[in-house]
N, CA, C and O atoms as a MOPAC input file, in Angstrom:
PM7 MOZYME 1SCF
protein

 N    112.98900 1    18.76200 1    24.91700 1
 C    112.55000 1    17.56000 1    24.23800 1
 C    113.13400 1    16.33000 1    24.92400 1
 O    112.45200 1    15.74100 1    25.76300 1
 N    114.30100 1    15.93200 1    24.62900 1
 C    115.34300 1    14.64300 1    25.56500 1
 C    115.62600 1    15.14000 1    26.19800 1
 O    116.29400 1    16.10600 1    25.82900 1
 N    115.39300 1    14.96300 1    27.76300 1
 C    116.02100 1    15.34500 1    28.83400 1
 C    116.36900 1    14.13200 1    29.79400 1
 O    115.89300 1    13.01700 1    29.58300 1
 N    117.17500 1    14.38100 1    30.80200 1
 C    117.60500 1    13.17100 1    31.66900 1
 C    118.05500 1    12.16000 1    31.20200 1
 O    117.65100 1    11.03300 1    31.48900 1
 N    119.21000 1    12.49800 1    30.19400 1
 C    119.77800 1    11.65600 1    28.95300 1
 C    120.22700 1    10.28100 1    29.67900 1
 O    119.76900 1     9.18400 1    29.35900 1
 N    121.23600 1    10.49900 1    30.75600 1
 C    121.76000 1     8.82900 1    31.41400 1
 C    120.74300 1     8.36200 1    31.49600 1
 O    120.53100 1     7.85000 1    30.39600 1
 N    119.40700 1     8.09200 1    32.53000 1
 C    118.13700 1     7.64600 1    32.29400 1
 C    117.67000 1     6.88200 1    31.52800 1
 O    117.53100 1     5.66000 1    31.47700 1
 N    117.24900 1     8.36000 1    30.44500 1
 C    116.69700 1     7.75000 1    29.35000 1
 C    117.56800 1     7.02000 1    28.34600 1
 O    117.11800 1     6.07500 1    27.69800 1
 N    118.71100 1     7.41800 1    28.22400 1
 C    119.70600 1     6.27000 1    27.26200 1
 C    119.37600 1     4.98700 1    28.00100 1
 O    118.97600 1     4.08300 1    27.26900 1
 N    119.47000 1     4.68000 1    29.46200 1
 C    119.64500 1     3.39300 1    29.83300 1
 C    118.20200 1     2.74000 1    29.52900 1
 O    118.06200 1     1.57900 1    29.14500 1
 N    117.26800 1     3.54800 1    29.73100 1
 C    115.27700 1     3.05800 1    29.42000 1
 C    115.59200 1     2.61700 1    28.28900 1
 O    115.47300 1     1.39200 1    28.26000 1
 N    116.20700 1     3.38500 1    26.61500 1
 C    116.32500 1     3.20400 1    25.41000 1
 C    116.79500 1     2.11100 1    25.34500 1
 O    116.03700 1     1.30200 1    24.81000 1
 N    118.09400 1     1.58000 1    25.78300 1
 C    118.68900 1     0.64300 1    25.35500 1
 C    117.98100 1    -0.92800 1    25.52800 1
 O    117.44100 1    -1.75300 1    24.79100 1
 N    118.47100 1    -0.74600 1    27.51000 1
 C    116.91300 1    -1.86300 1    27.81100 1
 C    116.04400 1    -2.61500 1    26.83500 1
 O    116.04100 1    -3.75300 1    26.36600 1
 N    115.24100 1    -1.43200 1    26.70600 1
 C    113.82900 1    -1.70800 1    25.17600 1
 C    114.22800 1    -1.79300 1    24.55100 1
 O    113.52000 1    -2.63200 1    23.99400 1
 N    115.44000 1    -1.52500 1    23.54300 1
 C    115.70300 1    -1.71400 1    22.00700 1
 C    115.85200 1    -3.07000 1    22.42300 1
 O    115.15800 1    -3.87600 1    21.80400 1
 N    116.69800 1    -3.57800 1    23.45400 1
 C    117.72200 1    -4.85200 1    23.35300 1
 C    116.34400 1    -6.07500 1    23.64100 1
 O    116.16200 1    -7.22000 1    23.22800 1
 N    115.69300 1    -5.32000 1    24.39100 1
 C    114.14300 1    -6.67300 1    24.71100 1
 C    113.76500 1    -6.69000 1    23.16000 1
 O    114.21800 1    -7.59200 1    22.45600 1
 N    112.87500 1    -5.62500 1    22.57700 1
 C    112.31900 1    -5.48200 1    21.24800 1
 C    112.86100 1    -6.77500 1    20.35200 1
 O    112.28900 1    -7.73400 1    19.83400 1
 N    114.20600 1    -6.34300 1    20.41900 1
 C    115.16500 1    -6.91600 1    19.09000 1
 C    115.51200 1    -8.46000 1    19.68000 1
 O    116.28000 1    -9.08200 1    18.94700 1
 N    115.13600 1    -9.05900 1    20.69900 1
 C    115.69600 1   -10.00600 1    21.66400 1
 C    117.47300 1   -10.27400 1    21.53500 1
 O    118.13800 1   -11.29600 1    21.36200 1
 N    117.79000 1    -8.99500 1    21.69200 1
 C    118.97600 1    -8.87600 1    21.82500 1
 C    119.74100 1    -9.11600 1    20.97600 1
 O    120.71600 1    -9.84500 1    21.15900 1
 N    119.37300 1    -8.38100 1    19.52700 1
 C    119.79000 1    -8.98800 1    18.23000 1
 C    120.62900 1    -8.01800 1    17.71300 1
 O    121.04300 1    -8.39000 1    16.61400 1
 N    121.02700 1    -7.01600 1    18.00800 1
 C    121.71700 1    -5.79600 1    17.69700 1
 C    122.99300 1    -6.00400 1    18.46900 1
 O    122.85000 1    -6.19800 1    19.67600 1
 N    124.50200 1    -5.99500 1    17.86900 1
 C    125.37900 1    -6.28400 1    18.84500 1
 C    126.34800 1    -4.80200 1    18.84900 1
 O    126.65000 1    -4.02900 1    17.94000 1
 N    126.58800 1    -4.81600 1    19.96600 1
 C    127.54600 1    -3.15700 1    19.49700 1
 C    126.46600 1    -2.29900 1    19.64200 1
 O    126.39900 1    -1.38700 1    18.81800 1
 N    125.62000 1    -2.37000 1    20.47600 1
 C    124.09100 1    -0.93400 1    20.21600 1
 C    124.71500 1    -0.20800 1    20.64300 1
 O    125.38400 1    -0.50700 1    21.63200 1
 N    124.76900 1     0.94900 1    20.14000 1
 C    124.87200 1     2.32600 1    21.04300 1
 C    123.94600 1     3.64800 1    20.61600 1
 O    123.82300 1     4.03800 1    19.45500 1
 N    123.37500 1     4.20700 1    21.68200 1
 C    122.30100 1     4.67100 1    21.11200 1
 C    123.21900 1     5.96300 1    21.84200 1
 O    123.88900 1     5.82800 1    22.86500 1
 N    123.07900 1     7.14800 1    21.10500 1
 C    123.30700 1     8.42600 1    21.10200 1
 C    122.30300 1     9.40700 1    21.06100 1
 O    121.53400 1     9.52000 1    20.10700 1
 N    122.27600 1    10.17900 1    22.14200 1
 C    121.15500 1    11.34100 1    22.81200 1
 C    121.66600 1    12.73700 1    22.17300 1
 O    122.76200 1    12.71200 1    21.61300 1
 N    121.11800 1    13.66200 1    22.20600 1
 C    121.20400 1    15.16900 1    21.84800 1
 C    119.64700 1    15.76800 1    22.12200 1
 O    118.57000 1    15.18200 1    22.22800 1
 N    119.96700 1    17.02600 1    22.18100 1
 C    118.68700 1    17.44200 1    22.51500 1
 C    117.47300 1    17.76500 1    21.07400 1
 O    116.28500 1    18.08500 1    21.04000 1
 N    118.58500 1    17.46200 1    19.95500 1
 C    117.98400 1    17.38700 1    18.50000 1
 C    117.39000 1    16.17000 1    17.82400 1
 O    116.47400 1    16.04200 1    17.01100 1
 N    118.47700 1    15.03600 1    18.61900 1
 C    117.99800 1    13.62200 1    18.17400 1
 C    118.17500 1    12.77300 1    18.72500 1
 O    118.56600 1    12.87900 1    19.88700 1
 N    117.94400 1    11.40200 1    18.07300 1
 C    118.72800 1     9.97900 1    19.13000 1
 C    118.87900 1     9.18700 1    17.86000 1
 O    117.93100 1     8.80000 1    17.17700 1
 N    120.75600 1     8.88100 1    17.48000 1
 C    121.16500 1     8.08000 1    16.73300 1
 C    121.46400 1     6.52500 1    17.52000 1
 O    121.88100 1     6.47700 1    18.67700 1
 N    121.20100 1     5.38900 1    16.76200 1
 C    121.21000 1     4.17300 1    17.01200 1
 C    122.35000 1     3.73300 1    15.93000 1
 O    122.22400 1     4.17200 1    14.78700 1
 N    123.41000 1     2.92000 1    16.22300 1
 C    124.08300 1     2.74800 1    15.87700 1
 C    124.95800 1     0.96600 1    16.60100 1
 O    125.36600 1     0.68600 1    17.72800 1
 N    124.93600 1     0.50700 1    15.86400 1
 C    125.48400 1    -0.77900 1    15.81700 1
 C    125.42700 1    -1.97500 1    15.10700 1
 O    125.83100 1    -1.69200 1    13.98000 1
 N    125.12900 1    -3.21900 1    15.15600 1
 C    125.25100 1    -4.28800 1    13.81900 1
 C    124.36800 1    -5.32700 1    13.90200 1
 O    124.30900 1    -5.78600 1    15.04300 1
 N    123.56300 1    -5.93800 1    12.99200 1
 C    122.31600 1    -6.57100 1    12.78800 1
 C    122.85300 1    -7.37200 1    11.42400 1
 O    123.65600 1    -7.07400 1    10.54000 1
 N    122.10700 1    -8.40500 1    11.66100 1
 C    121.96100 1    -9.38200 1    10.85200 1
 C    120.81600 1    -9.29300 1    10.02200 1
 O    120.80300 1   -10.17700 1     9.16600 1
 N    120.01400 1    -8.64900 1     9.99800 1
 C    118.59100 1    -8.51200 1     9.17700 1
 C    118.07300 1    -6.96500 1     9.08900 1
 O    118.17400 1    -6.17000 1    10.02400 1
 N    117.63400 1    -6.73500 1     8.10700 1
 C    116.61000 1    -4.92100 1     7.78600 1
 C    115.70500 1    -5.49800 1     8.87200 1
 O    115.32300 1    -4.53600 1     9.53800 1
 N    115.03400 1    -6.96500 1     9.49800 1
 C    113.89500 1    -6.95400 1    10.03200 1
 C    114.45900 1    -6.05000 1    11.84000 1
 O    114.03700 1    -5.03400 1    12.39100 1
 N    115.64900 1    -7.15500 1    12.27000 1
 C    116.34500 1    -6.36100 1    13.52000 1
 C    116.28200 1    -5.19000 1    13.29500 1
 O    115.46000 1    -4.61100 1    14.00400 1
 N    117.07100 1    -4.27800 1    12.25000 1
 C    117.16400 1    -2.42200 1    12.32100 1
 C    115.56900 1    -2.41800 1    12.35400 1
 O    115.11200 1    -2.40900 1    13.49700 1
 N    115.07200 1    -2.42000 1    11.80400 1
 C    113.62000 1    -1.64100 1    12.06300 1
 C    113.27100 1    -2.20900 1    13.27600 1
 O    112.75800 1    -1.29900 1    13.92700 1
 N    113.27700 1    -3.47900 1    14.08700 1
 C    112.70100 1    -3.79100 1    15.62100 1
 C    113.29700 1    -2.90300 1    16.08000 1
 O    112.60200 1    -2.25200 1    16.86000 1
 N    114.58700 1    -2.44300 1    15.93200 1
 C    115.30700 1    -1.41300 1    17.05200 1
 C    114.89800 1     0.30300 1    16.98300 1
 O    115.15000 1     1.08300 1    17.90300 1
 N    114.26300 1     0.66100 1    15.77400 1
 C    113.92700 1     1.86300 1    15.58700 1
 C    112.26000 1     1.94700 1    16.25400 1
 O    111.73900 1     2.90500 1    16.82600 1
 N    111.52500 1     0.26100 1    15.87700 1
 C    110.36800 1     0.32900 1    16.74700 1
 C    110.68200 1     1.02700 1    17.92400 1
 O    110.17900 1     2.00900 1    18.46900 1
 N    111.80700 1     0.15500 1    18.24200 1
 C    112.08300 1     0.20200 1    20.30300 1
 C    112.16400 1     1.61500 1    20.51100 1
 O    111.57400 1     1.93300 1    21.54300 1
 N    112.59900 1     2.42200 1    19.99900 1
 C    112.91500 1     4.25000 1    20.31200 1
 C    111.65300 1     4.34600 1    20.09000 1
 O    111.06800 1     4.17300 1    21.15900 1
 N    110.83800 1     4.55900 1    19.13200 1
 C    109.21000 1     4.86800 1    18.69000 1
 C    108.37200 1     4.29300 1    20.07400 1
 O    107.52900 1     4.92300 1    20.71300 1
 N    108.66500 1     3.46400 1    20.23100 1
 C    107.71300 1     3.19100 1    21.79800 1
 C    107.67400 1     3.89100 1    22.62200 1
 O    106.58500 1     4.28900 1    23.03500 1
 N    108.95700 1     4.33800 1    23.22000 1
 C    109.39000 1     5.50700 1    24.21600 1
 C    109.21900 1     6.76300 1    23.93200 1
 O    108.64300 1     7.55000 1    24.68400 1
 N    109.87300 1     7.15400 1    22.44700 1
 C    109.82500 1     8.79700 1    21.83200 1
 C    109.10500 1     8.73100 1    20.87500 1
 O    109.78600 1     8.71900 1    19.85100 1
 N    107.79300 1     8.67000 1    20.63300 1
 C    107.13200 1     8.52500 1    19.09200 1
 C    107.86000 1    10.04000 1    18.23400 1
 O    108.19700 1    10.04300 1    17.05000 1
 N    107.93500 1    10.84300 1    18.87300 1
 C    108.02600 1    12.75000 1    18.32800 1
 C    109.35100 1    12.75000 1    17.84700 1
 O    109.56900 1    13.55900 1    16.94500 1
 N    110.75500 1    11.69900 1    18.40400 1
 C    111.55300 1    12.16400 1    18.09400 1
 C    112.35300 1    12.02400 1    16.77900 1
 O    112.25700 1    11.13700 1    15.93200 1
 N    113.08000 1    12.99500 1    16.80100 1
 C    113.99700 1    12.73200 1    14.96400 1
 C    114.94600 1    11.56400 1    15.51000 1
 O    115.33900 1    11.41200 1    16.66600 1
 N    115.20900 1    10.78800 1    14.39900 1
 C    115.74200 1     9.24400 1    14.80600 1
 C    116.62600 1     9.31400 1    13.55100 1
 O    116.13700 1     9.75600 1    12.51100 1
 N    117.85400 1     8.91700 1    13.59200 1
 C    118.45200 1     8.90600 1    12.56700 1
 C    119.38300 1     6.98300 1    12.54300 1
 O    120.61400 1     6.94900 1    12.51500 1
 N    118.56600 1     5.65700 1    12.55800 1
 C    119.35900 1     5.04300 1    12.64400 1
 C    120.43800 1     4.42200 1    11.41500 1
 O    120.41000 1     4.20900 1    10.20300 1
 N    121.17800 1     4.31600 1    12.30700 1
 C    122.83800 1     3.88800 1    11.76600 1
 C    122.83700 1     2.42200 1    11.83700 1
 O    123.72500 1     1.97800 1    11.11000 1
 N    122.34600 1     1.74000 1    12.28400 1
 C    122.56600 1     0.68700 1    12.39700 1
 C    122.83100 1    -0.37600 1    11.16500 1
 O    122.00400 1    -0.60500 1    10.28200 1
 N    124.20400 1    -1.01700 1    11.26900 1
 C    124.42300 1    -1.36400 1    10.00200 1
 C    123.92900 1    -3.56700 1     9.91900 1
 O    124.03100 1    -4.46700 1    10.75200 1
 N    123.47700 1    -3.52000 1     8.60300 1
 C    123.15400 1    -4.63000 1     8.52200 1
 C    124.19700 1    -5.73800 1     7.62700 1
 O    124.49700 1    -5.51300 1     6.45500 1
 N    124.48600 1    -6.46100 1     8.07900 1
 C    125.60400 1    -7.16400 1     7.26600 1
 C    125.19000 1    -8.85600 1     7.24300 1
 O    125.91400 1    -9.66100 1     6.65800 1

């Protein structure tokens, strides 16, 4: 399913950080061959969901579990 994780983490991030225009601070997006957790800090529910768009662009199939906290 995720393969060529350095790669694709660096493709992921890239796009989340364009998507969100760089609105997520602290992103860190975490690979497994089960999932990809997103994890870091947003100012708005509208940012977390641009950043879960940004994975859905690249992986529509995959299980997504984001963390990303909104404060």
């Amino acid at each position: 399913m995720v393969q060529n994780f350095p790669k694709l983490q660096q493709e992921l991030e890239t796009h989340v950080l364009a998507r969100t225009g760089r609105r997520v601070r602290d992103l860190d997006i975490v690979l497994s061959a089960e999932r990809v957790v997103l994890r870091g800090h947003a100012a708005s529910f509208h940012v977390k969901q641009l950043a879960q768009h940004g994975v859905r662009d690249l992986l529509p199939d995959v299980r997504l579990e984001n963390a990303i906290e909104v404060a």
